[in-house]
VMD Tcl script that builds the backbone (N, CA, C; Angstrom):
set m [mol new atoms 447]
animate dup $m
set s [atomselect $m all]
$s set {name element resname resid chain x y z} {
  {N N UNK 1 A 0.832 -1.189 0.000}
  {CA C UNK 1 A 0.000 0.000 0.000}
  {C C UNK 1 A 0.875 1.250 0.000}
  {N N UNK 2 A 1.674 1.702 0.820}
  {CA C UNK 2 A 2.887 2.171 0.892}
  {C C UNK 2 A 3.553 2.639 -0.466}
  {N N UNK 3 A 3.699 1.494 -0.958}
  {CA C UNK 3 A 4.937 1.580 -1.835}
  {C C UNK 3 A 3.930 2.289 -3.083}
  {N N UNK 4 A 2.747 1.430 -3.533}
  {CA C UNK 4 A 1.917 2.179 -4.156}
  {C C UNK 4 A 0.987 3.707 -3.950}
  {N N UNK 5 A 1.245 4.024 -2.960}
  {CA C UNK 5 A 0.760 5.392 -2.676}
  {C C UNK 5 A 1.902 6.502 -2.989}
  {N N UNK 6 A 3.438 5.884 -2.448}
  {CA C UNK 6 A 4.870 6.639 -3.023}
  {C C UNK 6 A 4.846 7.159 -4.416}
  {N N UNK 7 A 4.619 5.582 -5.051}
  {CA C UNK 7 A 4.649 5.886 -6.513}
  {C C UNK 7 A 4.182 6.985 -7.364}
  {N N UNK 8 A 2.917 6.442 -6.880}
  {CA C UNK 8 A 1.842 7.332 -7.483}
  {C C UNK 8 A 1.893 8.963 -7.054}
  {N N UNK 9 A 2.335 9.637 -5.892}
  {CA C UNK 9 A 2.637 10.562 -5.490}
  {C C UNK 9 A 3.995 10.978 -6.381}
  {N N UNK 10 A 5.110 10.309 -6.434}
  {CA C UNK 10 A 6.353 10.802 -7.031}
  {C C UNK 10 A 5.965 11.229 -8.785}
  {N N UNK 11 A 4.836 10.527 -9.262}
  {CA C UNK 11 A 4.468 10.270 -10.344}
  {C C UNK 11 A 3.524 11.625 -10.536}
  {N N UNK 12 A 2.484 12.278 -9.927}
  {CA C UNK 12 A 2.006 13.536 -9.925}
  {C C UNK 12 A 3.002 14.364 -9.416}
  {N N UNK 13 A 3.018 14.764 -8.456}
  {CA C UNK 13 A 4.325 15.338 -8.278}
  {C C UNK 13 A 5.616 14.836 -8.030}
  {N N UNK 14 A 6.751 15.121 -9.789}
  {CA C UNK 14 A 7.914 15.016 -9.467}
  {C C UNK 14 A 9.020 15.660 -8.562}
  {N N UNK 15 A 8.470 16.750 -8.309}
  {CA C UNK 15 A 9.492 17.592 -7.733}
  {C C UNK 15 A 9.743 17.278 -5.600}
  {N N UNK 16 A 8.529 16.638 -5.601}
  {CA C UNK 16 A 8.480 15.902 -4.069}
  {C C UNK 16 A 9.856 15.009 -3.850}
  {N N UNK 17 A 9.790 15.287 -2.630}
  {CA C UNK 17 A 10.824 13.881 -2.442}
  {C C UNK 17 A 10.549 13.346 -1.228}
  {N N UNK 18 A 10.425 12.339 -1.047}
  {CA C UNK 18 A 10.220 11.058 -0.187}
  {C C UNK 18 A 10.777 10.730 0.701}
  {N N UNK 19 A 10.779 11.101 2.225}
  {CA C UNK 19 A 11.550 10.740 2.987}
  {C C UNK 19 A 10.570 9.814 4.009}
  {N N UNK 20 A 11.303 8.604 4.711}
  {CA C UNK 20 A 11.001 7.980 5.532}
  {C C UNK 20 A 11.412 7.831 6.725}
  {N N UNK 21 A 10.922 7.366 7.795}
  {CA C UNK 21 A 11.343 7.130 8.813}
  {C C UNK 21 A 10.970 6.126 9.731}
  {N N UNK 22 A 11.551 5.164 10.359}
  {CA C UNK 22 A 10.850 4.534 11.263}
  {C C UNK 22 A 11.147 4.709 12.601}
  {N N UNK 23 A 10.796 4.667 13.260}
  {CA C UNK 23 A 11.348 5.034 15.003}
  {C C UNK 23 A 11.412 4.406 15.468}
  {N N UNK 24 A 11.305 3.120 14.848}
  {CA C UNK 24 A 11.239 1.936 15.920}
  {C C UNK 24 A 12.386 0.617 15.018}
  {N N UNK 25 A 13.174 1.293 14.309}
  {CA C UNK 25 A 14.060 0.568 12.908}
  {C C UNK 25 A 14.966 0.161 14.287}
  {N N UNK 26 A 15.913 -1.014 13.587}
  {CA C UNK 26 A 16.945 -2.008 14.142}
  {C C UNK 26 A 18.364 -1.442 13.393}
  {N N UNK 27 A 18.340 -0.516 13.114}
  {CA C UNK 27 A 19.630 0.217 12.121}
  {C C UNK 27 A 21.090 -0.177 12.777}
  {N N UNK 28 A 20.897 -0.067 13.762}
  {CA C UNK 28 A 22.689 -0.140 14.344}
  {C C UNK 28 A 22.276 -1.533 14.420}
  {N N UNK 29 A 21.747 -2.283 14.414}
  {CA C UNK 29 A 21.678 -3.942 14.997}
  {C C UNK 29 A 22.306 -4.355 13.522}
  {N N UNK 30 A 21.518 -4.092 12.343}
  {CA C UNK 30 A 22.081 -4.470 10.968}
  {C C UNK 30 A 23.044 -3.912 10.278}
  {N N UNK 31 A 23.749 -2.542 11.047}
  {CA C UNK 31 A 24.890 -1.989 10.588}
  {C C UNK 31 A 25.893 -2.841 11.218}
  {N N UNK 32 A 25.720 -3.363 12.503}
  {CA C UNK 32 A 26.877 -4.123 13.567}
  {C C UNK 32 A 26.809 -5.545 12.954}
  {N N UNK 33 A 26.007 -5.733 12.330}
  {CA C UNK 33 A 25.910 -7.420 11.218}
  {C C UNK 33 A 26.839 -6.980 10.578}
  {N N UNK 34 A 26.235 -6.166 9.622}
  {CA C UNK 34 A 27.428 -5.381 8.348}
  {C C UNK 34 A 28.737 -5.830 8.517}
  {N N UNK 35 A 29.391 -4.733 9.654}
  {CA C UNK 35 A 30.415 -4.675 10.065}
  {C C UNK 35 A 30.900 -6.675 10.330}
  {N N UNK 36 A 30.543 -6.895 11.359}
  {CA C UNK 36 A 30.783 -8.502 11.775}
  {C C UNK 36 A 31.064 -8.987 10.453}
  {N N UNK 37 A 29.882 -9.506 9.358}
  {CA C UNK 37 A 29.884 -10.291 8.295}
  {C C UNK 37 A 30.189 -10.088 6.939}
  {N N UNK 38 A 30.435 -8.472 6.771}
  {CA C UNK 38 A 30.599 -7.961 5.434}
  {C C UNK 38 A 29.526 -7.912 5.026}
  {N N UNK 39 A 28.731 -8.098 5.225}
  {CA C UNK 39 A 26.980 -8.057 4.566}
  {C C UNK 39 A 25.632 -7.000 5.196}
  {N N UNK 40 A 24.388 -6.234 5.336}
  {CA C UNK 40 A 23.601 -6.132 5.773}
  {C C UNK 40 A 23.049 -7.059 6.330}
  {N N UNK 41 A 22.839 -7.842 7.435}
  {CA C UNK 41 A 21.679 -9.063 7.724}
  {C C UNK 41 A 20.721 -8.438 8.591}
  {N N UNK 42 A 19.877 -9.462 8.995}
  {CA C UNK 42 A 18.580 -9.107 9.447}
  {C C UNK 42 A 18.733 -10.411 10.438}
  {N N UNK 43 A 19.082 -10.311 11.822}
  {CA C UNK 43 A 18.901 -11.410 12.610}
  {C C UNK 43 A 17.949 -12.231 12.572}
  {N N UNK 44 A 18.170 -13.686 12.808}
  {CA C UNK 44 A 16.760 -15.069 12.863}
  {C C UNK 44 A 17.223 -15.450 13.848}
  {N N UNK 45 A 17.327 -15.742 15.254}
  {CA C UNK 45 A 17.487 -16.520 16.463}
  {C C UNK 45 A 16.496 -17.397 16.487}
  {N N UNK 46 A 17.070 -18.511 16.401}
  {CA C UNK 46 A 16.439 -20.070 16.746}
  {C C UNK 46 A 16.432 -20.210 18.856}
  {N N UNK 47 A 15.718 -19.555 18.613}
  {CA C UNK 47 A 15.090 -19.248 20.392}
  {C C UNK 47 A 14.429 -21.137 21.094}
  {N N UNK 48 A 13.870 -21.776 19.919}
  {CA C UNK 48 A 13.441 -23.172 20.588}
  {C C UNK 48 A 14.794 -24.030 20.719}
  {N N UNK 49 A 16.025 -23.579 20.423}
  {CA C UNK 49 A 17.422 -24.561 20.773}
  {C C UNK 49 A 17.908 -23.985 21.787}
  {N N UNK 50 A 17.646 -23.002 22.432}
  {CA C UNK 50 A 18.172 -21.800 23.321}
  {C C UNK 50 A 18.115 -22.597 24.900}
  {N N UNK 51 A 19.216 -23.132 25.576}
  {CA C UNK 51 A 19.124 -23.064 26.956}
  {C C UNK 51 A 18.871 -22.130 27.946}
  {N N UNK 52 A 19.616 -21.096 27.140}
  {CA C UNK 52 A 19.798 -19.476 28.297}
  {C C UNK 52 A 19.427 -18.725 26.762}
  {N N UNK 53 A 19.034 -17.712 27.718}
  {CA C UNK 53 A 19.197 -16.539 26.600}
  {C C UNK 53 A 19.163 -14.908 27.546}
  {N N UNK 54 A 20.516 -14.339 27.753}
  {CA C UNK 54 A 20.373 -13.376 27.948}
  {C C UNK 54 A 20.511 -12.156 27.013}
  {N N UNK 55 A 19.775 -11.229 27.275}
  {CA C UNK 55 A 19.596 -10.027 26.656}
  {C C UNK 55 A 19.641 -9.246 27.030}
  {N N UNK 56 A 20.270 -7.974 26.266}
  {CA C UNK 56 A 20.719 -6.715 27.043}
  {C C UNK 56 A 19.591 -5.475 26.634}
  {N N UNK 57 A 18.895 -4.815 26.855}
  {CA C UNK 57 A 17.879 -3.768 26.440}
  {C C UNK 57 A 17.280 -4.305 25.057}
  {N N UNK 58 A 16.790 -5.512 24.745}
  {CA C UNK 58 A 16.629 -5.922 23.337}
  {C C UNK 58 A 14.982 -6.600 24.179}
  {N N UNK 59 A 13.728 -6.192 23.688}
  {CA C UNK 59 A 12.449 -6.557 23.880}
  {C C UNK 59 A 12.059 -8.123 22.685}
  {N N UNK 60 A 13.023 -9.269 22.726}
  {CA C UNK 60 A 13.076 -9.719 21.670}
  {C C UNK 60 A 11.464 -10.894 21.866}
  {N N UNK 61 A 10.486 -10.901 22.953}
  {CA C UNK 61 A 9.731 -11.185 23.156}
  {C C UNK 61 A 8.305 -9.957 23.013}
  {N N UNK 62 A 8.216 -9.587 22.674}
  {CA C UNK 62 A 7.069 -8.444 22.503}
  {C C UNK 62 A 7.374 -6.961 21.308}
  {N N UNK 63 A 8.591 -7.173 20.418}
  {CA C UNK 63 A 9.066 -6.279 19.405}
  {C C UNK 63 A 9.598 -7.147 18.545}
  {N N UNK 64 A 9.748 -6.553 17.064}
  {CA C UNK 64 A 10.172 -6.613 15.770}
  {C C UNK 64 A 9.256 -7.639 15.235}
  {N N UNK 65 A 10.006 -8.298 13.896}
  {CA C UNK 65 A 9.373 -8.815 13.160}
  {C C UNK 65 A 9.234 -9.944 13.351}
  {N N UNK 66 A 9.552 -10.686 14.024}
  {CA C UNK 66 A 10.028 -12.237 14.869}
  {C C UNK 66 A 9.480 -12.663 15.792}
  {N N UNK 67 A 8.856 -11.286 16.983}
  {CA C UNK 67 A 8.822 -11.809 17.998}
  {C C UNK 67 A 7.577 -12.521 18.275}
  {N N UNK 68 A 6.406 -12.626 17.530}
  {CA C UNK 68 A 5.501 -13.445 17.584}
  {C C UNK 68 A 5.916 -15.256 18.120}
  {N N UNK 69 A 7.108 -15.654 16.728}
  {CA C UNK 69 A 7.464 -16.630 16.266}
  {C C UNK 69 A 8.890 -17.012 17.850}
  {N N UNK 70 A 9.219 -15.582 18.332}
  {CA C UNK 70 A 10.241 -15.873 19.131}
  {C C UNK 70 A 9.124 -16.236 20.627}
  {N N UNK 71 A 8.106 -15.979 20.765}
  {CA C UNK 71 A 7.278 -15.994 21.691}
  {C C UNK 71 A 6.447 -17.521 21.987}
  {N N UNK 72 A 6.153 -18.020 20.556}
  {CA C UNK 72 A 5.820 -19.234 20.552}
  {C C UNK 72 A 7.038 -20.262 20.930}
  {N N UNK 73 A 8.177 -20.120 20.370}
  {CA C UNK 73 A 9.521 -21.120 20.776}
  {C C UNK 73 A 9.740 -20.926 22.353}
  {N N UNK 74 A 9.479 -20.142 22.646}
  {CA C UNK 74 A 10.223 -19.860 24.014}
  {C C UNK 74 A 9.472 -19.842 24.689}
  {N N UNK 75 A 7.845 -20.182 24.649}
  {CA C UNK 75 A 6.839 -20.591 25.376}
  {C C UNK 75 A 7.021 -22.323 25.245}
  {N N UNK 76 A 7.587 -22.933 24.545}
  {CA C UNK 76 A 7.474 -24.134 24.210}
  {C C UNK 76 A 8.379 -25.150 24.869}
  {N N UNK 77 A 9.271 -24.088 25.498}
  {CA C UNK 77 A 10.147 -24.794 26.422}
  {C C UNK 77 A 10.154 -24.453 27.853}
  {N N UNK 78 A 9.187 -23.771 28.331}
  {CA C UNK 78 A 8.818 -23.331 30.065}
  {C C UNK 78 A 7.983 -23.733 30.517}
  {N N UNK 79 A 8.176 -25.165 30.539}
  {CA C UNK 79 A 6.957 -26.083 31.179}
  {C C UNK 79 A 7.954 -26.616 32.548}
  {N N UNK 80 A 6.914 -26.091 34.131}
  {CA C UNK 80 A 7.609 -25.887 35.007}
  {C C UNK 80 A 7.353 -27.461 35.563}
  {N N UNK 81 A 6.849 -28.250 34.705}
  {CA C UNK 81 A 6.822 -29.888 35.190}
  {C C UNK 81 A 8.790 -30.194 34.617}
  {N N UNK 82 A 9.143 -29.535 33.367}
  {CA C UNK 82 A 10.262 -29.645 33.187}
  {C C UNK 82 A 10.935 -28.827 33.541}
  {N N UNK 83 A 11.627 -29.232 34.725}
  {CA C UNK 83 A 12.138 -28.039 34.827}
  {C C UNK 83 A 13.924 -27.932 34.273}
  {N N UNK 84 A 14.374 -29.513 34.124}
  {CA C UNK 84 A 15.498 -29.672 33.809}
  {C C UNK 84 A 16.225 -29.034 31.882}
  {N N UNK 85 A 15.084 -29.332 31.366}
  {CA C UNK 85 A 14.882 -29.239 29.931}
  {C C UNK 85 A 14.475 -27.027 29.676}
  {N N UNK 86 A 14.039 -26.607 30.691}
  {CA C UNK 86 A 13.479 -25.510 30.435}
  {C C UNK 86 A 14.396 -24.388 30.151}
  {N N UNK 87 A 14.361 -23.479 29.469}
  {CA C UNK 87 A 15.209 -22.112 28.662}
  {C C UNK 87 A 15.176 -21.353 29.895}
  {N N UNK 88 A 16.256 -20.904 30.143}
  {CA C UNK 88 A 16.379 -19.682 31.325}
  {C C UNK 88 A 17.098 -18.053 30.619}
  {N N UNK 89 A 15.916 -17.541 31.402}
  {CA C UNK 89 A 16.050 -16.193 30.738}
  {C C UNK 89 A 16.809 -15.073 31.744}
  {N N UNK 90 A 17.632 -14.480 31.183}
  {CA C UNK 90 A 18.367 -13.254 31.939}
  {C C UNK 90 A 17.908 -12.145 31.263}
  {N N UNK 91 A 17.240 -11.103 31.676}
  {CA C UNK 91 A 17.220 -9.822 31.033}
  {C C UNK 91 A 17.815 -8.721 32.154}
  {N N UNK 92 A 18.812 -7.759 31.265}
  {CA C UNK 92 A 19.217 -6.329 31.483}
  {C C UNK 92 A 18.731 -5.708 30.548}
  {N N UNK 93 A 17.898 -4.505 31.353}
  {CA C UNK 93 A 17.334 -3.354 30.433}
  {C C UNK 93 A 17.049 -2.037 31.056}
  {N N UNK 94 A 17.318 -1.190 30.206}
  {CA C UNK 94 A 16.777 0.180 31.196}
  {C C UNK 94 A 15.250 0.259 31.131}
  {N N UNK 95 A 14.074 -0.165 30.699}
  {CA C UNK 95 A 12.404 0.308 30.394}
  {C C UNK 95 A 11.956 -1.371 30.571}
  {N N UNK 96 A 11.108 -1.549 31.109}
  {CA C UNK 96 A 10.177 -2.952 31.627}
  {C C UNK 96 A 9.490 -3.277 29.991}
  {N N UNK 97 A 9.877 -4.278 29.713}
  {CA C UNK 97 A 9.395 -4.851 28.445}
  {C C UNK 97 A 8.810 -6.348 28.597}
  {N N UNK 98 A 8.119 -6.757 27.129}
  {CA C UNK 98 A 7.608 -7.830 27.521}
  {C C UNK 98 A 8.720 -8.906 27.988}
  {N N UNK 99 A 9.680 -8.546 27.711}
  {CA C UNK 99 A 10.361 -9.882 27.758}
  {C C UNK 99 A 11.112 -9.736 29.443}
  {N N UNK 100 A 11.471 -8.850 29.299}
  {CA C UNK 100 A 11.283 -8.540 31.054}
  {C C UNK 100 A 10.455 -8.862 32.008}
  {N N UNK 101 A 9.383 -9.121 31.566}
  {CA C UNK 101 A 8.049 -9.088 32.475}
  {C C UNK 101 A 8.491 -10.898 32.773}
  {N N UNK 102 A 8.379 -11.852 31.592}
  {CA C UNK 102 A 8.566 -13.049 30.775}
  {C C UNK 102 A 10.399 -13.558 32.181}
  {N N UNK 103 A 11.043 -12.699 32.188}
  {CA C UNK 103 A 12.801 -12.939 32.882}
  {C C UNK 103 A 12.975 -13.980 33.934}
  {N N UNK 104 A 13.487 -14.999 34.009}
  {CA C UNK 104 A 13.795 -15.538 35.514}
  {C C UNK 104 A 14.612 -14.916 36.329}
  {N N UNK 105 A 15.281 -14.330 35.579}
  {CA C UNK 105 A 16.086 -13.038 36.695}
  {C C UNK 105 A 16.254 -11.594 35.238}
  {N N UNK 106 A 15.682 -10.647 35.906}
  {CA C UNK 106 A 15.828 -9.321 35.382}
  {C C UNK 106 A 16.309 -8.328 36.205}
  {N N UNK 107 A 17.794 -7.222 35.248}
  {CA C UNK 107 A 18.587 -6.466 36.434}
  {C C UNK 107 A 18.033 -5.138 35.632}
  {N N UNK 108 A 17.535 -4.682 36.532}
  {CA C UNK 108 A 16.844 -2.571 35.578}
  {C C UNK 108 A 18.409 -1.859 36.028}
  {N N UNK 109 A 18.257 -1.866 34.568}
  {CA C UNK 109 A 19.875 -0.562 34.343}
  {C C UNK 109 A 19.362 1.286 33.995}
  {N N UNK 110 A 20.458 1.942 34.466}
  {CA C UNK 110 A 19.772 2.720 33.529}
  {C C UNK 110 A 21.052 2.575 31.807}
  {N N UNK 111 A 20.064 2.989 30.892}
  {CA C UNK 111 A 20.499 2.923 29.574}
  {C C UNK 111 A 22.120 3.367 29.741}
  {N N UNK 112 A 22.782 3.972 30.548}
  {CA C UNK 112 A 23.991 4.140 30.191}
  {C C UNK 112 A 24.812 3.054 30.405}
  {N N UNK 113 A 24.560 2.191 30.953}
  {CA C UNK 113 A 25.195 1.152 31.828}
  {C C UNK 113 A 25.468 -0.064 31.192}
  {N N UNK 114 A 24.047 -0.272 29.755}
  {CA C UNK 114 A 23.668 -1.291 29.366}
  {C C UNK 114 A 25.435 -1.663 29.182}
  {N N UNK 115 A 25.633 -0.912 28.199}
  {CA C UNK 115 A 27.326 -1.485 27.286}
  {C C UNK 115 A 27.999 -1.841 28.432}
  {N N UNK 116 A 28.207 -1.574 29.318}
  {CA C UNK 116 A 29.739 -1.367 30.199}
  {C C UNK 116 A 29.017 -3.101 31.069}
  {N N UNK 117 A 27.947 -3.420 31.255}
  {CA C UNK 117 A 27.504 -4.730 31.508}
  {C C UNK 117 A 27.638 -5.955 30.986}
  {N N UNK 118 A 27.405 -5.465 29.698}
  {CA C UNK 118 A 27.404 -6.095 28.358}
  {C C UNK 118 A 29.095 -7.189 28.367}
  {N N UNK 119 A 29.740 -5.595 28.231}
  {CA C UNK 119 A 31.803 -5.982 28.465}
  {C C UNK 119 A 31.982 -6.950 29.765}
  {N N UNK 120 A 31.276 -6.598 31.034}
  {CA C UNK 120 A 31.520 -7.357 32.035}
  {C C UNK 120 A 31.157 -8.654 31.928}
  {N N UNK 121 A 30.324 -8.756 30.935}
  {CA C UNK 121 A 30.062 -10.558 30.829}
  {C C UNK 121 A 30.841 -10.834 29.801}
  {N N UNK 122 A 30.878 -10.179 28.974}
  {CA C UNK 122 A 31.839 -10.999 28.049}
  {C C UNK 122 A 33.183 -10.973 28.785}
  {N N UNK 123 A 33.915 -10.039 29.825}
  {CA C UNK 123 A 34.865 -10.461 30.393}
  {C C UNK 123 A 35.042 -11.631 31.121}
  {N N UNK 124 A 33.705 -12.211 31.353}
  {CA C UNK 124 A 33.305 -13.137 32.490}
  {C C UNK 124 A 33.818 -14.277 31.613}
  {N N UNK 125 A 33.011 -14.530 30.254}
  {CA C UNK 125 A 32.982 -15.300 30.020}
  {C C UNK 125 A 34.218 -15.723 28.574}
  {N N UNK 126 A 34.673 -15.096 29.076}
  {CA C UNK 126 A 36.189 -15.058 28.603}
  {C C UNK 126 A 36.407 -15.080 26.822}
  {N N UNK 127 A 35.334 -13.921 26.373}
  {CA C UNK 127 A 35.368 -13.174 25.361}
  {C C UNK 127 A 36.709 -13.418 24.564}
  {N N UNK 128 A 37.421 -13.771 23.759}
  {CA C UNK 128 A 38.725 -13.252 23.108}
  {C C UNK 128 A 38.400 -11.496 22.382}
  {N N UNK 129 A 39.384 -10.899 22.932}
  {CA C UNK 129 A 39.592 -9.621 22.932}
  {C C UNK 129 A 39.027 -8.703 24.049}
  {N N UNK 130 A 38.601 -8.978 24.941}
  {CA C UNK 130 A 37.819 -8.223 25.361}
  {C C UNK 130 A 37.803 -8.029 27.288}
  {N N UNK 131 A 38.150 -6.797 27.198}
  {CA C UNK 131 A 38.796 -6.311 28.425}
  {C C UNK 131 A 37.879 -5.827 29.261}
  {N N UNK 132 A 38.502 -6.052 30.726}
  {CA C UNK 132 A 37.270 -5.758 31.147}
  {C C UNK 132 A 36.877 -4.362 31.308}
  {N N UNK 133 A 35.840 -4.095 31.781}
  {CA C UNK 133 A 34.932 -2.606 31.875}
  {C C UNK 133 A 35.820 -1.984 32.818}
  {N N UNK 134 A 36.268 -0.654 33.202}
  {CA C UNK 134 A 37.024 -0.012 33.983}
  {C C UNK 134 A 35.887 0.936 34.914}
  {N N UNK 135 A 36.433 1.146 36.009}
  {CA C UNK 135 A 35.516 1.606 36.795}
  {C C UNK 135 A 34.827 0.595 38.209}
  {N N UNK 136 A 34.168 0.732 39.319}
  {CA C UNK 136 A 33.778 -0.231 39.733}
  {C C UNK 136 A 32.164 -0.827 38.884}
  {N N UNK 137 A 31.834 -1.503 39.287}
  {CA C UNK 137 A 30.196 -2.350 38.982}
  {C C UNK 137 A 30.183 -3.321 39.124}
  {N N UNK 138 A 29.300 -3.172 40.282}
  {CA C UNK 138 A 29.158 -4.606 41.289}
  {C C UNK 138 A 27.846 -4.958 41.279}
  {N N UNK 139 A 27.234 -5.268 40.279}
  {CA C UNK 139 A 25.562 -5.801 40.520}
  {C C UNK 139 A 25.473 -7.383 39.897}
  {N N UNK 140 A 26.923 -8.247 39.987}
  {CA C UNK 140 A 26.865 -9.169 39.289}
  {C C UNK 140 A 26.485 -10.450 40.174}
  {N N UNK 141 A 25.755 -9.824 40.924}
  {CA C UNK 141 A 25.250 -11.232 41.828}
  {C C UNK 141 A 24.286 -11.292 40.848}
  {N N UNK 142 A 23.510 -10.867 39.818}
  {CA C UNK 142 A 22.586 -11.122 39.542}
  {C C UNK 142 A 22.474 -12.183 38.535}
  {N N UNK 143 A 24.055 -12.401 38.160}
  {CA C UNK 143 A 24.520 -13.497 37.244}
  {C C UNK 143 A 25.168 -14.474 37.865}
  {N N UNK 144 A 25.327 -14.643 38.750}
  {CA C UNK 144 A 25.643 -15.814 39.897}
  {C C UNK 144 A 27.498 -14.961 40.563}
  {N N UNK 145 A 28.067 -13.884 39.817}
  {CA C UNK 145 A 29.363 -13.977 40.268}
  {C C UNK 145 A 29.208 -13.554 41.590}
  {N N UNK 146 A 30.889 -13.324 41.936}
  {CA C UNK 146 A 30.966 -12.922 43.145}
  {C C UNK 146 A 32.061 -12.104 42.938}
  {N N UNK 147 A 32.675 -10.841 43.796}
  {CA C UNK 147 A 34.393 -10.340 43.626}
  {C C UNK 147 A 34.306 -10.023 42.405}
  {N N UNK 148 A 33.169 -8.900 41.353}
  {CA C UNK 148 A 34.134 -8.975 40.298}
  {C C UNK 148 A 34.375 -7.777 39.861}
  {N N UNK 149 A 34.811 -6.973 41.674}
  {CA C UNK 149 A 35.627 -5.315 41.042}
  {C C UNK 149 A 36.745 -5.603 40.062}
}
mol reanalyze $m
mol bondsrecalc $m
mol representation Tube
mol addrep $m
């Protein structure tokens, strides 16, 4: 509908020009693919193979184009008769989202913090390249550590 209403507009008036916007676009998520793969991609997470899944300010249960499909997989494995077999969820985020709501453990950041959290686990988990966050931040009981000024 869109694309045919553009048209037809650029087509009566040429001298218009067309700008878009979305406010709710994934732009740095598919520029940071870019970068990684040499390519534009568009993430697919296979969420029903997922043991853990933590996430950092990403609503990947109640936003984008997926999350319907990410909502059904990851409902499909939280059956609390299983509890051995079941997906465990970590969310960090600065704003209460669905998937937050959804968290077995959720830590509220504020948005500046997200990155420098982000580094502390990948320091944890022994990232190649990747140093740890400078500064103190000590809220990592919430990931089981302990000591990790």
């Amino acid at each position: 509908m869109c694309i045919r209403l553009e048209n037809e507009l650029l087509k009566d008036y040429p001298e218009v020009t067309w700008v878009q916007h979305e406010p709710a676009a994934s732009d740095n998520g598919i520029a940071g693919l870019a970068t990684a793969f040499g390519s534009a991609l568009q993430p697919l997470y296979s969420v029903e193979k997922a043991d853990v899944i933590l996430s950092f300010d990403a609503d990947l249960l109640g936003r984008g184009p997926a999350h319907l499909r990410y909502t059904r997989e990851f409902s499909k494995r939280r059956d609390l008769e299983k509890l051995d077999s079941m997906t465990r969820l970590y969310v960090v985020e600065s704003t209460l989202t669905n998937t937050g709501v959804k968290a077995d453990h959720r830590l509220a950041l504020r948005a500046m913090e997200i990155e420098r959290m982000a580094y502390l686990v990948a320091f944890h988990l022994k990232i190649e390249g990747v140093a740890k966050a400078q500064g103190s931040f000590c809220r990592c009981s919430f990931l089981g550590w302990s000591g990790c000024r």
